[in-house]
C-alpha positions as CSV (number, residue, x, y, z in Angstrom):
1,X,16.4,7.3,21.9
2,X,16.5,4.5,19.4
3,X,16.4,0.8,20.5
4,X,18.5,-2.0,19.3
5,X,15.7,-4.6,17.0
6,X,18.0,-7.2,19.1
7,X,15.7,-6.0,22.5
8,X,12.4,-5.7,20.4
9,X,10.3,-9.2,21.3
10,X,8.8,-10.7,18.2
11,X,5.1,-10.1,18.9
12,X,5.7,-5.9,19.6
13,X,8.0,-5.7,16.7
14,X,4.8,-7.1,14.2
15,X,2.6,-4.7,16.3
16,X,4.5,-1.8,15.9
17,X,5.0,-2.8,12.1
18,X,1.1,-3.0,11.7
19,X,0.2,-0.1,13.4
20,X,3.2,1.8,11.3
21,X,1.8,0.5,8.1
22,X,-1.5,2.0,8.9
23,X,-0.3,5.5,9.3
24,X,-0.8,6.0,5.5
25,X,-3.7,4.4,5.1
26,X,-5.2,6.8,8.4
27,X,-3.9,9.6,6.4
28,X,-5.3,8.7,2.9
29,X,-9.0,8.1,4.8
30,X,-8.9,11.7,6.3
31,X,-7.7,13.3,3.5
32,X,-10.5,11.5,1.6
33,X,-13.0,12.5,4.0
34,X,-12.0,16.4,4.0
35,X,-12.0,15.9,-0.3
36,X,-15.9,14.5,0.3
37,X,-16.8,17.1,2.4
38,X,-15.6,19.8,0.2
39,X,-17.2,18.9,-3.1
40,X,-20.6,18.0,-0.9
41,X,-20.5,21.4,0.7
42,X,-19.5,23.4,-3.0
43,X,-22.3,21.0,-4.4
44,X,-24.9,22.2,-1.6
45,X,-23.5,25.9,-2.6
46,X,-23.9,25.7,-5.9
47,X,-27.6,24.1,-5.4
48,X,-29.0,26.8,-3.4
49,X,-27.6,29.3,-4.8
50,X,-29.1,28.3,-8.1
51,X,-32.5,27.9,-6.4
52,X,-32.6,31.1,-5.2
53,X,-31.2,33.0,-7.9
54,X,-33.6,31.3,-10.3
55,X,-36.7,31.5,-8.0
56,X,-36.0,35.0,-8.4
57,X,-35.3,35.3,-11.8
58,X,-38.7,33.9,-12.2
59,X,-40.4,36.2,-10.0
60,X,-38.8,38.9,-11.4
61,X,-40.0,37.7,-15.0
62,X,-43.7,37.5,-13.8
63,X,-43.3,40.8,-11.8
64,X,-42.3,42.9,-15.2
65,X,-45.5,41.4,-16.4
66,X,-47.5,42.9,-13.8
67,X,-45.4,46.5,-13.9
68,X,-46.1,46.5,-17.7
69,X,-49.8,46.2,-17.1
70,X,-50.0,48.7,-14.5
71,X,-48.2,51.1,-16.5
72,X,-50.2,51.0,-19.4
73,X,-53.4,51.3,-17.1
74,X,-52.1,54.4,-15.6
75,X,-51.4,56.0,-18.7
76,X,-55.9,55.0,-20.0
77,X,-57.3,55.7,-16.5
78,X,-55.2,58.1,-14.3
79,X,-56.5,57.2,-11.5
80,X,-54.5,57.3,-8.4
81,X,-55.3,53.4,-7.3
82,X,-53.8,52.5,-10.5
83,X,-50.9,54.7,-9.8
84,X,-50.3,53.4,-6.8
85,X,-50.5,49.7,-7.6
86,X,-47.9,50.8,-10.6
87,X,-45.2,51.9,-8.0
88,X,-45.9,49.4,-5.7
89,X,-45.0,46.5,-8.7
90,X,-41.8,48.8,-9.8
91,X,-40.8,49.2,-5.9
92,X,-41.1,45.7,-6.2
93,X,-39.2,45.0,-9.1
94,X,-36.5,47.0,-7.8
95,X,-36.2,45.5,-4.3
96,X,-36.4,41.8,-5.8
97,X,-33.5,42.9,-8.6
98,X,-31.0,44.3,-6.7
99,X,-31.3,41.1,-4.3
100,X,-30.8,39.3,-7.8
101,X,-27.9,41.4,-8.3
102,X,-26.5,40.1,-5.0
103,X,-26.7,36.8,-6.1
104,X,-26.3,36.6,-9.3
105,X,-22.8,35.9,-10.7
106,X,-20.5,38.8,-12.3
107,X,-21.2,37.5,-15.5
108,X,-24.9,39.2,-15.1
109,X,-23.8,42.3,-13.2
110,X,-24.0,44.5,-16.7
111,X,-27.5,43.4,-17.6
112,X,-28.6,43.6,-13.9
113,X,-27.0,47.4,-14.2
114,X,-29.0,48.0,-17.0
115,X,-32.3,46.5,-16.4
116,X,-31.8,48.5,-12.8
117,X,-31.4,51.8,-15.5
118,X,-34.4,51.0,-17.3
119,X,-36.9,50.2,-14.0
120,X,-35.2,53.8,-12.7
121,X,-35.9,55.8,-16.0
122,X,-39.5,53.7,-16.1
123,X,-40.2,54.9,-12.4
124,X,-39.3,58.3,-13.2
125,X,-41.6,58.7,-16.6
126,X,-44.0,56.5,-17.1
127,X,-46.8,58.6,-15.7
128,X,-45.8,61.7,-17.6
129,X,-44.2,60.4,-21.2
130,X,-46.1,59.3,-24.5
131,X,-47.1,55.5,-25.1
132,X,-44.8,55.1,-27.8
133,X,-41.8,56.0,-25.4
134,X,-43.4,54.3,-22.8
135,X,-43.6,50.8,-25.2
136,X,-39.9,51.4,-25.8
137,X,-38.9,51.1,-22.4
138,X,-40.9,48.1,-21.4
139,X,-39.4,46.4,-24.8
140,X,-36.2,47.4,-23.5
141,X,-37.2,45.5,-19.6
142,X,-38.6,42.4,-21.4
143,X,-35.6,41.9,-23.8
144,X,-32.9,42.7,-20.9
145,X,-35.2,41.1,-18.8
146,X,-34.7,37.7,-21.0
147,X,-31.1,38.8,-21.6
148,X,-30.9,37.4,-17.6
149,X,-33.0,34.5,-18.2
150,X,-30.5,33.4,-20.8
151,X,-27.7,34.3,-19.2
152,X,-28.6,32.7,-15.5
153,X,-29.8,29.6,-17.1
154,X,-26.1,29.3,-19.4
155,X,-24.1,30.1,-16.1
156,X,-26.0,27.3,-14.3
157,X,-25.4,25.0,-17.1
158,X,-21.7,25.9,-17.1
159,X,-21.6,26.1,-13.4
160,X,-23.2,22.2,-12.8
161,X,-20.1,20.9,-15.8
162,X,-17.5,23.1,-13.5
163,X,-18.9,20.7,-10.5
164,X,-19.1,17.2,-12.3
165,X,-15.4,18.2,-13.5
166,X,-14.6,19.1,-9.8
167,X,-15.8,15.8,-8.6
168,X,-14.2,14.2,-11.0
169,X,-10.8,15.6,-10.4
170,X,-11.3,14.8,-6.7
171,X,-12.4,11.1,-7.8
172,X,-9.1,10.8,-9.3
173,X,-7.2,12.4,-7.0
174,X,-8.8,10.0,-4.7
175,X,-7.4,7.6,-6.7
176,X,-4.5,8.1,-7.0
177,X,-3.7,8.6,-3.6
178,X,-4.7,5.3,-2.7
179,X,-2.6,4.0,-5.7
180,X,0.4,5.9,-3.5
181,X,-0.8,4.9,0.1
182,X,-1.0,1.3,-1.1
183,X,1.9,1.5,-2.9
184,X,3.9,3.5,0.6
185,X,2.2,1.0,2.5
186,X,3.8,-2.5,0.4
187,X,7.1,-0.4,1.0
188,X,6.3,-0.2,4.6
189,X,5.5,-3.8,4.7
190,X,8.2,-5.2,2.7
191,X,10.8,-3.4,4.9
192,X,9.0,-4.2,8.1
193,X,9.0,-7.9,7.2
194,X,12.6,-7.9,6.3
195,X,13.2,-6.9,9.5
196,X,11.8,-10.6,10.2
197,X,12.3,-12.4,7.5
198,X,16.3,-11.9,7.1
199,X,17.1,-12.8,10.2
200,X,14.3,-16.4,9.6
201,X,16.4,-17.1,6.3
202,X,19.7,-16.9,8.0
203,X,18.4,-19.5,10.9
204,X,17.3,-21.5,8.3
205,X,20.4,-21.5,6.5
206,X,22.1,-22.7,9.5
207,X,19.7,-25.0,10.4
208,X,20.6,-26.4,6.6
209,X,24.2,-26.1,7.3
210,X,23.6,-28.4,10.4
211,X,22.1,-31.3,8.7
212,X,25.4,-31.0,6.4
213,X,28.6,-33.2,6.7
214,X,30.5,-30.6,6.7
215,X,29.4,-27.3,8.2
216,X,30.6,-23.9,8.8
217,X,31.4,-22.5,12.3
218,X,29.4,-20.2,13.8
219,X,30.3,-16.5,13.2
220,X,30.2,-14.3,15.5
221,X,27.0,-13.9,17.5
222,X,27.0,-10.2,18.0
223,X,26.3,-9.4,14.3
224,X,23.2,-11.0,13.9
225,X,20.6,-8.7,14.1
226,X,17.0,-9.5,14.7
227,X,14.0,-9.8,17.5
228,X,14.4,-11.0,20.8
229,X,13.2,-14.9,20.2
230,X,15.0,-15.3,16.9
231,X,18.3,-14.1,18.7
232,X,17.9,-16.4,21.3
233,X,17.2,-19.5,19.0
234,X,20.5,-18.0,17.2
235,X,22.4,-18.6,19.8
236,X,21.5,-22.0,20.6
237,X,22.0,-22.9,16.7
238,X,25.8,-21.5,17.7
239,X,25.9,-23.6,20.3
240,X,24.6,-26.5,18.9
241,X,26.9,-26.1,15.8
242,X,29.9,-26.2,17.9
243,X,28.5,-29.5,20.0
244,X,27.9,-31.0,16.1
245,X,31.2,-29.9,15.4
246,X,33.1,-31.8,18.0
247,X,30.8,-34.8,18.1
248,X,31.9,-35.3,14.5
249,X,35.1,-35.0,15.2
250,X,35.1,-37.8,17.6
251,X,33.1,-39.6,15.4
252,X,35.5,-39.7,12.4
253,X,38.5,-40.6,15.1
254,X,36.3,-43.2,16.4
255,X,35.9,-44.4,12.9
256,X,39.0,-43.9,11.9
257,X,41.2,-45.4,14.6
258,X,38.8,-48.1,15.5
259,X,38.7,-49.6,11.7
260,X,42.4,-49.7,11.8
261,X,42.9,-51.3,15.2
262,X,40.5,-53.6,14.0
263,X,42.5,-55.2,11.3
264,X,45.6,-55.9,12.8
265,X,43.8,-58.4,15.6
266,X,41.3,-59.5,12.2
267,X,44.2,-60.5,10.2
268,X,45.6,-62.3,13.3
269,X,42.5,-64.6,13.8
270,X,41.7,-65.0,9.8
271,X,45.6,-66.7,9.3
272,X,44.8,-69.2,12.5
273,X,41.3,-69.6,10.8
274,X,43.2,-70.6,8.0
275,X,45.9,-72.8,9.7
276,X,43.3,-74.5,11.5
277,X,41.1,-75.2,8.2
278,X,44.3,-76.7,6.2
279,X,45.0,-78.5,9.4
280,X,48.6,-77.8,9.3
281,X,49.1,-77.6,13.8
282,X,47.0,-81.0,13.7
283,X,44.1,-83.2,12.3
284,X,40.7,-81.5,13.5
285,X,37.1,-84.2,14.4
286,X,34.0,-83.6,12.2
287,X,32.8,-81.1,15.5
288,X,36.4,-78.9,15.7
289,X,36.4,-78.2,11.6
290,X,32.3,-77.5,11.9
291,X,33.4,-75.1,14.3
292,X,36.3,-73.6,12.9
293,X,34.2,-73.1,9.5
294,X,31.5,-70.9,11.9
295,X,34.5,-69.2,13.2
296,X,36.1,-68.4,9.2
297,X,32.2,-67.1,8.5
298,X,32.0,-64.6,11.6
299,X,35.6,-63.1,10.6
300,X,34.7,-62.9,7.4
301,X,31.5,-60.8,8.1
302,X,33.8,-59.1,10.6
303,X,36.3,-58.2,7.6
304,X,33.0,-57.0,5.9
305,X,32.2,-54.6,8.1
306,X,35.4,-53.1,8.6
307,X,36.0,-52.2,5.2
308,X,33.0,-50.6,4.5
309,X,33.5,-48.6,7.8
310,X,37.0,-47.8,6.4
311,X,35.5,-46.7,3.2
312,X,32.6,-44.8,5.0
313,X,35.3,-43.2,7.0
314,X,37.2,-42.1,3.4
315,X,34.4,-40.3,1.9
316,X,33.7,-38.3,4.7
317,X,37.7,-36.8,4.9
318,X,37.5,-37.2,0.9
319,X,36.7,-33.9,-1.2
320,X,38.5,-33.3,-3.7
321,X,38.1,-35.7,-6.9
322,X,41.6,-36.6,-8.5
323,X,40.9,-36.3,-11.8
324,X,42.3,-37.8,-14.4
325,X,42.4,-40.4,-18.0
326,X,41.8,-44.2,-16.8
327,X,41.2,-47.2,-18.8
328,X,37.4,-47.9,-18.6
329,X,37.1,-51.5,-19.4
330,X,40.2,-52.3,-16.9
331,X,38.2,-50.5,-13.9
332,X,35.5,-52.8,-14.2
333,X,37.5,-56.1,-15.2
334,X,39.1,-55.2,-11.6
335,X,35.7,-54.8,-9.7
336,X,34.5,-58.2,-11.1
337,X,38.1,-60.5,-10.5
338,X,36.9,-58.9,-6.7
339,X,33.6,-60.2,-6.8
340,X,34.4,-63.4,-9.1
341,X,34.7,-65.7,-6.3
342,X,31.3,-65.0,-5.0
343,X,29.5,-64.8,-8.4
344,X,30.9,-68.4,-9.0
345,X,30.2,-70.0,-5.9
346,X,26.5,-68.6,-6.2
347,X,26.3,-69.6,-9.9
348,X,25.5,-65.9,-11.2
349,X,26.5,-65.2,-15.0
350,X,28.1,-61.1,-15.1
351,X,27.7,-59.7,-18.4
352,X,29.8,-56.6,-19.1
353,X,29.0,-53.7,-22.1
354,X,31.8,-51.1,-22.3
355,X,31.5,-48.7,-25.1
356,X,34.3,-46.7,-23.6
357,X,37.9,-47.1,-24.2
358,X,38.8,-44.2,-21.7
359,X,37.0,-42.3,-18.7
360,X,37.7,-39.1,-17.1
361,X,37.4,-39.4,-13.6
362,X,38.4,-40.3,-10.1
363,X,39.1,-43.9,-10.0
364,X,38.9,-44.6,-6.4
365,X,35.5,-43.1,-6.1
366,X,34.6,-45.1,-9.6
367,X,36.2,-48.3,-8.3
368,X,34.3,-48.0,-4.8
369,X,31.2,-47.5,-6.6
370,X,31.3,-50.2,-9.3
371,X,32.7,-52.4,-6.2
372,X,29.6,-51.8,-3.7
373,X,27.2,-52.0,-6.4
374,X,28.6,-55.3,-7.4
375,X,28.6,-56.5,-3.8
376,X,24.9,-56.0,-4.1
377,X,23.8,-57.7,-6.7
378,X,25.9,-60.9,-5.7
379,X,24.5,-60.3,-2.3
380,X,21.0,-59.8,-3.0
381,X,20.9,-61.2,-6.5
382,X,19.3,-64.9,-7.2
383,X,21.3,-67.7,-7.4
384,X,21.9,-68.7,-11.0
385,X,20.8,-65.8,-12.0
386,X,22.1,-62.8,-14.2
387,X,24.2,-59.3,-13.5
388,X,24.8,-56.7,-15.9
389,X,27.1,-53.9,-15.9
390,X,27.2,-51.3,-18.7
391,X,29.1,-48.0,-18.7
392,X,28.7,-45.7,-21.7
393,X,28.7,-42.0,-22.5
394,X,25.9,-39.3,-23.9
395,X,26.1,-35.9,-24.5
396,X,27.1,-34.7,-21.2
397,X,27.5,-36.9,-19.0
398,X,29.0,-40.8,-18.2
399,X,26.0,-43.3,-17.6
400,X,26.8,-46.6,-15.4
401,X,24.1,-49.2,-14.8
402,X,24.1,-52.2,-13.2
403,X,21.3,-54.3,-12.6
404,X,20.6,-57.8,-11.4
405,X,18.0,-60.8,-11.3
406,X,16.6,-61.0,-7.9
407,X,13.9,-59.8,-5.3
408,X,12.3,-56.7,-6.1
409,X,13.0,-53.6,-3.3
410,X,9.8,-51.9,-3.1
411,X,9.1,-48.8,-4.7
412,X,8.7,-46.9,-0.6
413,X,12.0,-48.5,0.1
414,X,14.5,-47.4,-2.5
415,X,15.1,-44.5,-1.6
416,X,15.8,-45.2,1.9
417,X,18.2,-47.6,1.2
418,X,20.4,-44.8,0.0
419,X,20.7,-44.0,3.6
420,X,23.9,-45.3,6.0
421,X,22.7,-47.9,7.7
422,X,19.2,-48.4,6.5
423,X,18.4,-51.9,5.3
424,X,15.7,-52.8,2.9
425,X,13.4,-56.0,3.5
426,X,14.9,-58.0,0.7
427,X,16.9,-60.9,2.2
428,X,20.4,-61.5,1.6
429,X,21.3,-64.7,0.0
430,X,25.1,-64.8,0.5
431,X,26.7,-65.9,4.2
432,X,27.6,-61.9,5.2
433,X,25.2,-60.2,6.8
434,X,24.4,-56.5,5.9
435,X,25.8,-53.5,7.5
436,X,23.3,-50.8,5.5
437,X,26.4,-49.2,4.3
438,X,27.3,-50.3,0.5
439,X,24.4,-47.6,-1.6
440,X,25.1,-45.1,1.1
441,X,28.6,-45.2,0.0
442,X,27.7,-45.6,-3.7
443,X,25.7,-42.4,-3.1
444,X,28.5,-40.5,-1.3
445,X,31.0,-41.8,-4.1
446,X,28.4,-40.2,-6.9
447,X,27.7,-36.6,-5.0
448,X,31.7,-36.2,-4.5
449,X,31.7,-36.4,-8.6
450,X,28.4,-34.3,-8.6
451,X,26.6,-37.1,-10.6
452,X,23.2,-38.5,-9.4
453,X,21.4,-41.3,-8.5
454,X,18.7,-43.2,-9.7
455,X,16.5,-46.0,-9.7
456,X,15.5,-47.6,-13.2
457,X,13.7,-50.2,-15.0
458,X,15.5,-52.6,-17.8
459,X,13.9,-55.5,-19.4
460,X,14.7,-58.9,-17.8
461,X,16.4,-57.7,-14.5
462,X,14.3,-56.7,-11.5
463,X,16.4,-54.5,-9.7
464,X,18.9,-51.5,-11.7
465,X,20.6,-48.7,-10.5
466,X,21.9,-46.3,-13.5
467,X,25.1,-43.5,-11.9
468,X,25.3,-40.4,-13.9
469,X,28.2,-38.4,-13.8
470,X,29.0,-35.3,-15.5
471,X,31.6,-35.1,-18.2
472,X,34.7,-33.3,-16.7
């Protein structure tokens, strides 16, 4: 019966794949041990069975001795003790051979035949034929006799190389086993962690996705396929997704239709603000136009905030760059007219290098970020002190710097200031107070055209941002 991985806790599943991965290697180890125990028992064969054949071999070699010497005895004395002690050593010699014979390999089995031939025809004669006959047939024992010493000694030698060459064969058969149980068992593994990892990377992809603006919808739950834990943390990344989903929604209508509602009531109070300044319904005391320039300040900050909310709220619905041929110079001229106002009641000189005539891009998201970044340096820049704005071109890409005389933002800091709403602890020295948004949006601006961001150092300013932006 085979069980859905989907039912399989996390913790059994990596025993089970452990204890699977060890099948091989259980198998290599006995097969191993059975290989060992083979070549030790052929070894232990071989051993003994050279002992005893060459213990004999020896015996037999000092026996012919004694048979040849009681033999020629026989044939000076006659007597019947010498006789007797003749048969005894050729009874001997015959017992001892054919256990020889037994043992020695087939190799030997001719000579052993024919020394067994010459110790019959000895037996049969040697009392009864003439000494030169009877030295013939002794020559004929001793010579077979070392016939088997030679042999048994080269069979041995060729025997022990057949066993080193068995061992080694086994050794590498050994070897090579292992190389294929290791080898099955990183298969094993790999498919076994899969089995885990797959289903990890595709939470962490959605765990990525979350953290995005904009983020897929959950599919559907049912095809994900992994242990028991990981499934359930899959479905409450589902479910979170779709919470993330609608909370942004509401966000961007909260954004969106708050910013606007905003203005209408914001250009209400900014035109009395203005009426009451010029003093058009009526001539205002010292305290009433102290008041009503507090009141101009607060809806000016007010007015701040709202555009940049408006332009926060634009870059998240924005993304698609529109494309196209603008003038470059004329971009930037527009920025600074913006900003002009400020820079001269603050005393700040703007110095503009354009080596472009023309520039490839979106100009909203261009105007927005030469815009923001000029807000900051007026903002944050010292009073009579310097801005500079350059936008020029390399080989692949569109470079825009603009960099300012002012406190320096610590080195920790910069990056965070990136972020919406983050603040560094450099004071502002114009009358609006910060809202956190203008980099964040000069960093949205940027990854919409897939440039980048960065912080720089250039001579005689203290703080510089340089936008890069790939050629289209």
């Amino acid at each position: 019966m085979r069980i859905p991985i989907r039912l399989i806790p996390l913790k059994h599943l990596l025993l089970v794949g452990f204890l699977i991965s060890l099948i091989p290697l259980g198998l290599f180890v006995w097969q191993s041990t059975v290989s060992q125990k083979n070549v030790s028992l052929s070894w232990q064969k071989f051993t003994d069975d050279s002992i005893n054949a060459v213990r004999i071999a020896v015996e037999l070699d000092s026996l012919l001795v004694e048979v040849e010497r009681s033999t020629k005895q026989h044939m000076i004395l006659q007597t019947e003790s010498i006789e007797t002690l003749a048969n005894h050593n050729i009874n001997h010699y015959k017992k001892l051979l054919t256990e020889f014979t037994k043992l020695s390999p087939a190799s030997l089995t001719d000579l052993c035949l024919a020394q067994q031939n010459n110790i019959k025809q000895l037996a049969g004669s040697y009392s009864t034929i003439e000494l030169h006959k009877l030295n013939g047939l002794l020559k004929n024992l001793r010579a077979n006799q070392s016939a088997i010493m030679a042999s048994l000694w080269d069979y041995i030698d060729a025997s022990k190389a057949e066993q080193i060459a068995l061992g080694q064969k086994k050794q590498k058969q050994v070897t090579l086993g292992l190389l294929g149980v290791s080898f099955l068992t990183f298969l094993l593994l790999i498919v076994l962690s899969l089995k885990v990892v797959t289903p990890v990377n595709i939470l962490k992809k959605k765990i990525s996705q979350l953290g995005k603006e904009k983020h897929n919808l959950p599919s559907n739950p049912s095809t994900f396929k992994g242990p028991k834990e990981l499934l359930e943390i899959n479905t409450q990344l589902d479910r979170l997704a779709q919470r993330l989903s609608k909370l942004e929604m509401l966000r961007q209508s909260f954004l969106r239709h708050a910013s606007h509602e905003f203005k209408t009531p914001l250009a209400s109070i900014m035109e009395s603000c203005a009426i009451l300044k010029d003093q058009i319904s009526g001539p205002l005391t010292p305290t009433q136009k102290e008041v009503v320039g507090i009141l101009e300040d607060c809806t000016q900050r007010l007015k701040h905030l709202t555009e940049q909310l408006l332009d926060y709220n634009y870059l998240l619905q924005h993304s698609n760059p529109n494309i196209a041929t603008y003038d470059a110079l004329n971009i930037i001229e527009q920025s600074r007219k913006r900003y002009e106002q400020f820079f001269l009641k603050r005393k700040q000189q703007v110095t503009i290098e354009c080596q472009l005539t023309e520039i490839n891009t979106d100009c909203k998201l261009l105007t927005r970020i030469i815009d923001n970044l000029l807000s900051n340096a007026q903002a944050y820049g010292f009073e009579n002190g310097s801005v500079f704005v350059k936008l020029y071109a390399d080989a692949n890409a569109y470079i825009v710097m603009v960099a300012n005389t002012g406190p320096r933002v610590p080195d920790d800091q910069k990056e965070a200031i990136l972020e919406p709403f983050v603040r560094s602890d450099v004071v502002r020295h114009d009358s609006l107070l910060g809202t956190g948004l203008g980099l964040s949006i000069v960093r949205d601006c940027v990854h919409l055209l897939n440039g980048s961001v960065t912080f720089v150092n250039v001579p005689d300013f203290d703080f510089t941002i340089k936008i890069t932006l790939p050629l289209p």
